[in-house]
Structures are given as structure tokens and as C-alpha cells.
SELO-485190 format. One record per residue (C-alpha): x, y, z; residue in one letter. Coordinates in pm, 1 decimal, always signed. Example, Ala and Ser with C-alpha at 12.3 -4.5 7.8 and 13.67 -1.06 7.14 Angstrom:
2
+1230.0, -450.0, +780.0, a
+1367.0, -106.0, +714.0, s
***
This chain:
318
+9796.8, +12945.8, +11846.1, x
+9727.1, +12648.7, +11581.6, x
+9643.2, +12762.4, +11230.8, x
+9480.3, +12506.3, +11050.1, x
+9585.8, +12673.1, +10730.1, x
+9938.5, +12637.8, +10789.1, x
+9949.4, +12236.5, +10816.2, x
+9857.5, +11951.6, +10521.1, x
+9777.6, +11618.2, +10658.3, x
+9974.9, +11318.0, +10636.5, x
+9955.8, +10957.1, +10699.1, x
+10211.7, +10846.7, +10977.5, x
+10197.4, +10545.9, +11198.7, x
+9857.5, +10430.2, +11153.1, x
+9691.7, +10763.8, +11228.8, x
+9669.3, +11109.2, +11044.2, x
+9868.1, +11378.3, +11157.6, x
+9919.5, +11729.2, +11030.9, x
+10297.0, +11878.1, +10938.3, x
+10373.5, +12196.0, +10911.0, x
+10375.5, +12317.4, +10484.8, x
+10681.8, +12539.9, +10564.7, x
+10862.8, +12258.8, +10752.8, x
+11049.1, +11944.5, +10694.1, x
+11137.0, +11848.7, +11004.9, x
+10826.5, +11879.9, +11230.2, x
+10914.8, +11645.7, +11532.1, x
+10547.4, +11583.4, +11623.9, x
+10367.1, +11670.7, +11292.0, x
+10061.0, +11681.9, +11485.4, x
+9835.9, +11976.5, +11472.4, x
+9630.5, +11936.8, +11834.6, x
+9459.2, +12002.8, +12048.2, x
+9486.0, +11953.8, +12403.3, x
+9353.1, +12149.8, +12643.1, x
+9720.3, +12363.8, +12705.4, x
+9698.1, +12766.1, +12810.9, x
+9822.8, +12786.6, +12430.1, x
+9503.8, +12603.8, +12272.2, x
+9259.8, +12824.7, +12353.5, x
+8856.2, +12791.1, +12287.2, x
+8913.3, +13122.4, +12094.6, x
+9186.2, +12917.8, +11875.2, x
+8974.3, +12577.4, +11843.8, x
+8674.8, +12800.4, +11796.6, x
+8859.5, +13000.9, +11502.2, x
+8974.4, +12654.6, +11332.7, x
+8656.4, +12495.9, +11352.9, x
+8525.0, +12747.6, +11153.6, x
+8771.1, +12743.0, +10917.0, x
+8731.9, +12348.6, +10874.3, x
+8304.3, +12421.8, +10811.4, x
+8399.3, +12678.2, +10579.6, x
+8571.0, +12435.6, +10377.5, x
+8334.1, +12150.2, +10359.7, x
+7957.7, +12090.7, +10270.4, x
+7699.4, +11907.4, +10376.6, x
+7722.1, +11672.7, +10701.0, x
+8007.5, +11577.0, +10937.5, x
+8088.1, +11394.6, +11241.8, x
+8237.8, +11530.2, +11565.9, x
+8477.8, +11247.4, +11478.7, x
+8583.6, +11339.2, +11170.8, x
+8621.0, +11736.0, +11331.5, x
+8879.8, +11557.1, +11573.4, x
+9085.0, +11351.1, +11325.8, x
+9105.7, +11658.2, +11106.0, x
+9185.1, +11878.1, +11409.7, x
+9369.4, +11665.6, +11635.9, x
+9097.3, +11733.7, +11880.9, x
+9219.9, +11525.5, +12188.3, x
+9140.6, +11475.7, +12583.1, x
+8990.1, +11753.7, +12760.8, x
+9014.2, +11992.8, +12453.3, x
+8668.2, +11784.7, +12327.5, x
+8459.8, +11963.8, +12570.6, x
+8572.3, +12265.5, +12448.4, x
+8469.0, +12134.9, +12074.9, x
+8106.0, +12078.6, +12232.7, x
+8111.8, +12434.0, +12337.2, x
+8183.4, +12558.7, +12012.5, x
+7982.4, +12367.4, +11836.6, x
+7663.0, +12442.4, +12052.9, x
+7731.7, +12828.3, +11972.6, x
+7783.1, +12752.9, +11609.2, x
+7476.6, +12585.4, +11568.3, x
+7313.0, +12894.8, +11806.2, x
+7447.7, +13118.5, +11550.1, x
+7273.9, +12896.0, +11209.4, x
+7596.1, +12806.4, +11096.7, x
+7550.0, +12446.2, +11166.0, x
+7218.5, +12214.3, +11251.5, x
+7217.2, +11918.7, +11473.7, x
+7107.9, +11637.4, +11252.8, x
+7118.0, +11357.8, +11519.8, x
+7457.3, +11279.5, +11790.4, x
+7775.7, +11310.9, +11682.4, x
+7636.2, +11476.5, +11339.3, x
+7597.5, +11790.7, +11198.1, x
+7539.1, +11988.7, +10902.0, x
+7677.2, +12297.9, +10761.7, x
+7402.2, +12532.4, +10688.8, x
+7521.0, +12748.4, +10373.0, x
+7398.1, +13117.0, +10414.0, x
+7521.7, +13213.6, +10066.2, x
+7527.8, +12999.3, +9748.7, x
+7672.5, +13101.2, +9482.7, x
+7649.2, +13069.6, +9121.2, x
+7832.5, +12839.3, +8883.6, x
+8110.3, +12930.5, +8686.6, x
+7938.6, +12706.1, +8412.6, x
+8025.6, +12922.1, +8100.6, x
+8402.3, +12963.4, +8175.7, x
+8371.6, +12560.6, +8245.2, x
+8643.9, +12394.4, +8057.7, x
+8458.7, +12115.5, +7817.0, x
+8702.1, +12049.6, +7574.3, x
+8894.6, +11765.8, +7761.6, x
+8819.0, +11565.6, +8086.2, x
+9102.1, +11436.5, +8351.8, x
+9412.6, +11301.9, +8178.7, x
+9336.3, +10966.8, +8375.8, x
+9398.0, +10593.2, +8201.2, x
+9190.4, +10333.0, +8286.3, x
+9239.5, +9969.1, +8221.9, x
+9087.1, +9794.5, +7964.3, x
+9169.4, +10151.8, +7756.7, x
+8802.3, +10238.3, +7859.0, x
+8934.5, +10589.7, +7924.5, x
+8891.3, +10559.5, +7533.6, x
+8500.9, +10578.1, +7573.8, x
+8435.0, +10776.2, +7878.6, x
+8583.0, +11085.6, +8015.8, x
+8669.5, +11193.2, +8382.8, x
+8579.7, +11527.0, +8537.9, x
+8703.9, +11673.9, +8890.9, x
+8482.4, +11538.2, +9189.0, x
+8393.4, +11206.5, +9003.3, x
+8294.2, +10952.7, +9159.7, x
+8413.6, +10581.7, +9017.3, x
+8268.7, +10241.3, +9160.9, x
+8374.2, +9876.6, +9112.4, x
+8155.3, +9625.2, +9231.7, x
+8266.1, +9294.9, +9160.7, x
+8252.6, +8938.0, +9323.8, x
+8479.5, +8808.1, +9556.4, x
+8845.6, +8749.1, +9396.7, x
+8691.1, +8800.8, +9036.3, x
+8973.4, +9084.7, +9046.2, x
+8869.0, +9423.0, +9211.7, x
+9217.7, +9468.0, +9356.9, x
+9447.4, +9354.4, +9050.7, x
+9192.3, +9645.4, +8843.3, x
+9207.8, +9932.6, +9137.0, x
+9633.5, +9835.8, +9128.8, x
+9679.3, +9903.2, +8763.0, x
+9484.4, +10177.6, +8770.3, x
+9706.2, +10295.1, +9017.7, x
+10025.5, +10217.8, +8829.0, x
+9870.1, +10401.9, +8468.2, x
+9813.3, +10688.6, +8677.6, x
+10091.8, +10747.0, +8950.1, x
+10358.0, +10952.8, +8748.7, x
+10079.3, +11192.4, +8674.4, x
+9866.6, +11220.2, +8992.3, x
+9896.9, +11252.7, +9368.1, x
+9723.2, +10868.3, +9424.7, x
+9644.5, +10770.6, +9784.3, x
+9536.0, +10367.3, +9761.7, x
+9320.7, +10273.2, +10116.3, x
+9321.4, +9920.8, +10156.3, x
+9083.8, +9704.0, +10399.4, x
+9199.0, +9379.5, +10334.2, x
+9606.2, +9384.8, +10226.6, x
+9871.1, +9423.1, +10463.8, x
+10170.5, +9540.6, +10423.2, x
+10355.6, +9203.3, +10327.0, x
+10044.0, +9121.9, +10105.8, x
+10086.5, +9447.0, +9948.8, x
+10428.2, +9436.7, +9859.0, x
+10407.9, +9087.8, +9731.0, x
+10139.3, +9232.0, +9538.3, x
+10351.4, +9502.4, +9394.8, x
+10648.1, +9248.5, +9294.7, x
+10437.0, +9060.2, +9058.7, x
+10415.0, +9331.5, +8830.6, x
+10782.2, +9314.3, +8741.3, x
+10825.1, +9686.9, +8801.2, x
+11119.1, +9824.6, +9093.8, x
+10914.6, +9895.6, +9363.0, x
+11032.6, +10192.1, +9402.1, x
+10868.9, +10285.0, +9097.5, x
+10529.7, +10303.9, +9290.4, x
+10519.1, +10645.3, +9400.1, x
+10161.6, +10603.6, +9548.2, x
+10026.7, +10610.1, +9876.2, x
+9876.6, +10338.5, +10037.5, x
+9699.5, +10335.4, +10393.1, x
+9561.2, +10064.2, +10595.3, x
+9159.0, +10232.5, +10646.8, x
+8831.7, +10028.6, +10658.5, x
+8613.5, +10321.2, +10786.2, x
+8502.1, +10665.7, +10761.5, x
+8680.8, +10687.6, +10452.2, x
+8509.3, +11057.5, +10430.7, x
+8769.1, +11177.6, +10712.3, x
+9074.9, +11055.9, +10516.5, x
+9039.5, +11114.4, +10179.7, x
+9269.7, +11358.7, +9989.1, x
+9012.5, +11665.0, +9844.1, x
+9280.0, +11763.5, +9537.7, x
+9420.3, +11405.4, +9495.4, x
+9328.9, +11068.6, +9338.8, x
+9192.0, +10842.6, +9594.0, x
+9140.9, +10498.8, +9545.5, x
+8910.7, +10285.3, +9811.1, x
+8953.7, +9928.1, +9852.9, x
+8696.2, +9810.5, +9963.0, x
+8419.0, +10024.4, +10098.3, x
+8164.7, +9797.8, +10330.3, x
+7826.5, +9929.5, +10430.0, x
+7754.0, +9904.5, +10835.4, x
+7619.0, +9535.0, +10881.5, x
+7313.4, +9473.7, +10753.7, x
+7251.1, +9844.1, +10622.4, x
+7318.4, +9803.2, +10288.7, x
+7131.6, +10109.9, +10190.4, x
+7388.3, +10341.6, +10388.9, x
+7658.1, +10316.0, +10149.6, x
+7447.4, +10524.8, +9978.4, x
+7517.1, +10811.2, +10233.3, x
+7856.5, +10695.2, +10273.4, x
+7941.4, +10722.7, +9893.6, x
+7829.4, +11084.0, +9931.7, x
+7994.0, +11222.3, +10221.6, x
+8306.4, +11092.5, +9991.7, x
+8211.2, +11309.0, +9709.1, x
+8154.9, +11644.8, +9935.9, x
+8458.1, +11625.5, +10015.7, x
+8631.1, +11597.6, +9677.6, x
+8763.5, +11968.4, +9555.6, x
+8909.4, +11874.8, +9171.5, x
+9011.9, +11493.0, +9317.0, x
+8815.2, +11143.3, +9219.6, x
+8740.3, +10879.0, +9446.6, x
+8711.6, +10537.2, +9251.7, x
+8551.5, +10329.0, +9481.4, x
+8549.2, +9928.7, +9530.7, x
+8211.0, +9755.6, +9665.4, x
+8183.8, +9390.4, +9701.0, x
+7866.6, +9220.7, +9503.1, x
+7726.7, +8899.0, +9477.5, x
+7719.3, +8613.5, +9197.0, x
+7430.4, +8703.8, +8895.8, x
+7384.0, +9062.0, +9008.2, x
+7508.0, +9392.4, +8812.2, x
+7520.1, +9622.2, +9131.4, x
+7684.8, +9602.4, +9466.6, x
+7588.8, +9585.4, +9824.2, x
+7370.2, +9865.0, +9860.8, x
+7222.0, +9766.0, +9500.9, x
+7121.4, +10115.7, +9349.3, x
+7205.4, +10324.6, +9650.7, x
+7571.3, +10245.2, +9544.2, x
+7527.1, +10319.4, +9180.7, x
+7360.6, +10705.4, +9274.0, x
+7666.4, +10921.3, +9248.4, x
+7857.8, +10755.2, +9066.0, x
+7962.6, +10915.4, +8704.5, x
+8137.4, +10543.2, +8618.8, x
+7989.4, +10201.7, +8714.4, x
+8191.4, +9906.9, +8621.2, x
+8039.7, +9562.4, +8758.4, x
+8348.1, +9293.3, +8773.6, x
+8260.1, +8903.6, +8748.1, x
+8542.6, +8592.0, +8711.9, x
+8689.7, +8697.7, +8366.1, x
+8449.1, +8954.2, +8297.0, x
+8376.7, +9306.1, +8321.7, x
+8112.1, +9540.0, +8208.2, x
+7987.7, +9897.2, +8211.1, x
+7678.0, +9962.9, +8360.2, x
+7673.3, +10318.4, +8330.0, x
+7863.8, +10579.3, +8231.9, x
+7761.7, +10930.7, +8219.0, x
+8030.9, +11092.5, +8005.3, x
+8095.4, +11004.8, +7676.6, x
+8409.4, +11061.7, +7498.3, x
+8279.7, +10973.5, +7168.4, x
+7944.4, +10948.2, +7033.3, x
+7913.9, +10584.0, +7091.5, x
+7722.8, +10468.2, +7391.4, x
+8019.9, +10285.7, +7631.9, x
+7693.8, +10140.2, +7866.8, x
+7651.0, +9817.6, +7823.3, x
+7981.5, +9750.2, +7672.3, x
+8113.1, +9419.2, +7773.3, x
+8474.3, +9295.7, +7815.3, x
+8653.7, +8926.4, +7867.8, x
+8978.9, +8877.5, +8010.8, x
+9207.6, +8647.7, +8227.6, x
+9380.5, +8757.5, +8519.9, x
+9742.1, +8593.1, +8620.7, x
+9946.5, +8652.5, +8941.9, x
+9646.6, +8815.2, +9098.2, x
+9755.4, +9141.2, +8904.0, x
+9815.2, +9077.4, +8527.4, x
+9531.1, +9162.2, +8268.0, x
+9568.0, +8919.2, +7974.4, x
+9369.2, +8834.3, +7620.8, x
+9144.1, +9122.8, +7671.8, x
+8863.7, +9175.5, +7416.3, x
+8569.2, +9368.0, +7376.4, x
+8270.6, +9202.4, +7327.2, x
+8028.9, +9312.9, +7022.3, x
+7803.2, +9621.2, +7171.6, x
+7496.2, +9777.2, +6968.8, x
+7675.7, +10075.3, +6913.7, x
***
């Protein structure tokens, strides 16, 4: 039978599939399940519990089948277990299609053997990693207006950090052509970019990468619910292990926050709000030096829809 435990996802023709860690030539690399003599409910059942004991707080019956490859008749089988898993208080119903993991133990932090000496070794542009510092399961946001530069600052981010992190780029808006023109104007072989970048606009929580960098352009709130990307920014962060998610939002003209106003600035540990030719921190929870980085203001010009020039630093009250 299946072991989830054996398999790591992957990204493969438009759809996430899971290959075998011991194997590199897996013709299907698809972990499923179907509804075969071989797929059990005693196999689903046992890797269903694994994925719950892995995660926290709510998920979806379609994230459960993306992760699991959870496919035709096998579903009913899912609703079985899932009705005798919430029978048992592992899990609560919170409305259809939703659940929640109920957590019978809790356990304490490992606060005093916490490591404070030195966040993530990750660069951000503009040097402000010189000002704030980056800890596992951080949460990074970007709101800026449209074409004011969101994308050329999430793809140099991406280049600073690629030869020292495992960075998956999800894109809503580039495609493939777009992307690779996007990647020439840098100058650099493009072979060089050892990143990976997906086509997503949706349930970003069910793709992400737990241990990795992941980078999120753009996240979009249901219509008209601005106030969900709220809950949308935090199913992200449960699932981060020691990754980051840095996070693009759109926002409009005059405004410091993006859609979803303060509901999009709650878990984040950076804010960074992004207007034509300027960029500013609007909060930053961890300081690298004794100066306050909120508030601090930069001014730049942007060329070839990727290039950072003149950038400056605007006076702060330190």
C-alpha cells in the first residue's frame, strides 16, 4: 500500500504529483488513490492520518486530495474516514469541505535552546536585510500598485537568494514566454536560475513548500471578500515548517495596505507597501539593529521591468 512518507511532491504538467524519494525514474510519480483492491480504506485511512498529524489548524477536503492524490471513487472512501476521524475528536467539522485538526497534546516551546543570535541568511533588495532579520515560518507581504514593480522586487529577491535556498516562485499573471523574457533582461544565463516557478492563482495553502522559500505572486482575495485574505494569509503560514512565504497583494493609489487593508498586514513579520518609484516599510517586527527600519522610506527607478536603479534611502527619525 501507498506510504505517504515515502514520496515528496513535485510540480509536473500543471498539477502536483508525488515521486518516489528513493527513485529517479518513477513513470507515474503520482502517489493515488483510486479505488484499486491495492488502495485500501485501511491505507487511505492510515495516510490521512499521517497528513493531520503533520499540519495545524484548518484544511480542505481539496487540499487532502491534491496532497493525496485522492481521485474518483477513492473520495467516498475519504468521506468515510473523515466522518470516523472527526467521531474519534481528531478533527471538527467547521463548515463543507472544511475541517480542523483538533490537537489533543500541545507541547511546550523549545524557547530557551531557541537560536537568537542570527536570523535566515536571506538578502533582500534594497539591502533592507541590513535592518530587519528573517526567522523560519515568516511571513513577508508586498502590496504595491499595479506595475509600480511587485514582480521586478519578488524576481530579484529570487535571484539574491536562489544559490542558497530551495525557492519555489508561483506566478498568477506571467506565462511561460512572459517569464522567460522576464528572466533575459537581467543579463544572467538562464540557466543560472535554479528556482522553481509554477503557474498557481489559488489555494496557494495546498502548494506551498513547508521547508522551502516560497514566493507568491500575486495572492487575490475571493471577489469582493477582501477581508478573507486574512484567513488565506494564515492557512499559508500553518503550513510553513522552517520555510517563508513572501507574499504579493495588489493595493490601490494613496493607501499603505493592500486589499484586505489590515487583515493582510496581521501575520505578517515584514510589510513593505510598493508605489511608482517608491517603496516603504510599514512594519517590521525584527530588528537587526537598534534603529527602528518602520517607516523607512526608499526612491528608486525601475528599467526593463526588472532592474533597480539610483536607489536611496530617504532621511528616517532614527
Amino acid at each position: 500500500m501507498p506510504n505517504v512518507n515515502d514520496y515528496e511532491p513535485i510540480y509536473e504538467g500543471g498539477i502536483w504529483k508525488y515521486k518516489r524519494k528513493d527513485s529517479t525514474d518513477n513513470p507515474s510519480g503520482k502517489l493515488r488513490f483510486t479505488n484499486d483492491k491495492d488502495d485500501s480504506e485501511q491505507s487511505l485511512a492510515q495516510a490521512i492520518r499521517d497528513f493531520i498529524g503533520k499540519i495545524q489548524g484548518t484544511f480542505s477536503t481539496t487540499q487532502l486530495d491534491n496532497e493525496l492524490g485522492i481521485v474518483g471513487r477513492a473520495k467516498a472512501n475519504r468521506r468515510v474516514v473523515l466522518w470516523r476521524l472527526t467521531d474519534e475528536g481528531l478533527i471538527e467539522r467547521v463548515k463543507p469541505g472544511y475541517y480542523r485538526v483538533q490537537e489533543a497534546l500541545l507541547p511546550d516551546m523549545e524557547w530557551r535552546n531557541a537560536d537568537t543570535t542570527n536570523g535566515l541568511d536571506i538578502k533582500l533588495p534594497f539591502e533592507i536585510h541590513n535592518w530587519v532579520e528573517i526567522y523560519p515560518k515568516n511571513i513577508l507581504v508586498i502590496a504595491g500598485t499595479t506595475n509600480a514593480g511587485k514582480t521586478a522586487y519578488l524576481l530579484n529577491f529570487a535571484k539574491d537568494n536562489m544559490q542558497r535556498w530551495n525557492i519555489h516562485y508561483f506566478t498568477s499573471e506571467l506565462s511561460e514566454q512572459e517569464l522567460r523574457k522576464r528572466i533575459e533582461k537581467f543579463g544572467n544565463n538562464i540557466d543560472d536560475w535554479t528556482f522553481h516557478p509554477h503557474e498557481r492563482n489559488s489555494n496557494f495553502d495546498s502548494v506551498i513548500i513547508p521547508d522551502a522559500v516560497n514566493i507568491i505572486d500575486y495572492l487575490e482575495p475571493p471577489s469582493g471578500e477582501y477581508y478573507a485574505i486574512g484567513d488565506q494569509i494564515k492557512a499559508i503560514h500553518d503550513r510553513l515548517t522552517t520555510g517563508i512565504a513572501f507574499i504579493a497583494i495588489q493595493k490601490k493609489r494613496k493607501t499603505e495596505l493592500g486589499r484586505g487593508a489590515e487583515f493582510s498586514e496581521e501575520r505578517a513579520r515584514l510589510y513593505l507597501s510598493m508605489d511608482a518609484g517608491k517603496l516603504k516599510i510599514v512594519k517590521a517586527k525584527n530588528w537587526r539593529t537598534e534603529i527602528n527600519p518602520n517607516g523607512m522610506l526608499y526612491t528608486f527607478k525601475l528599467i526593463d521591468g526588472c532592474k533597480f536603479i539610483n536607489i536611496e534611502r530617504k532621511p528616517h527619525d532614527d
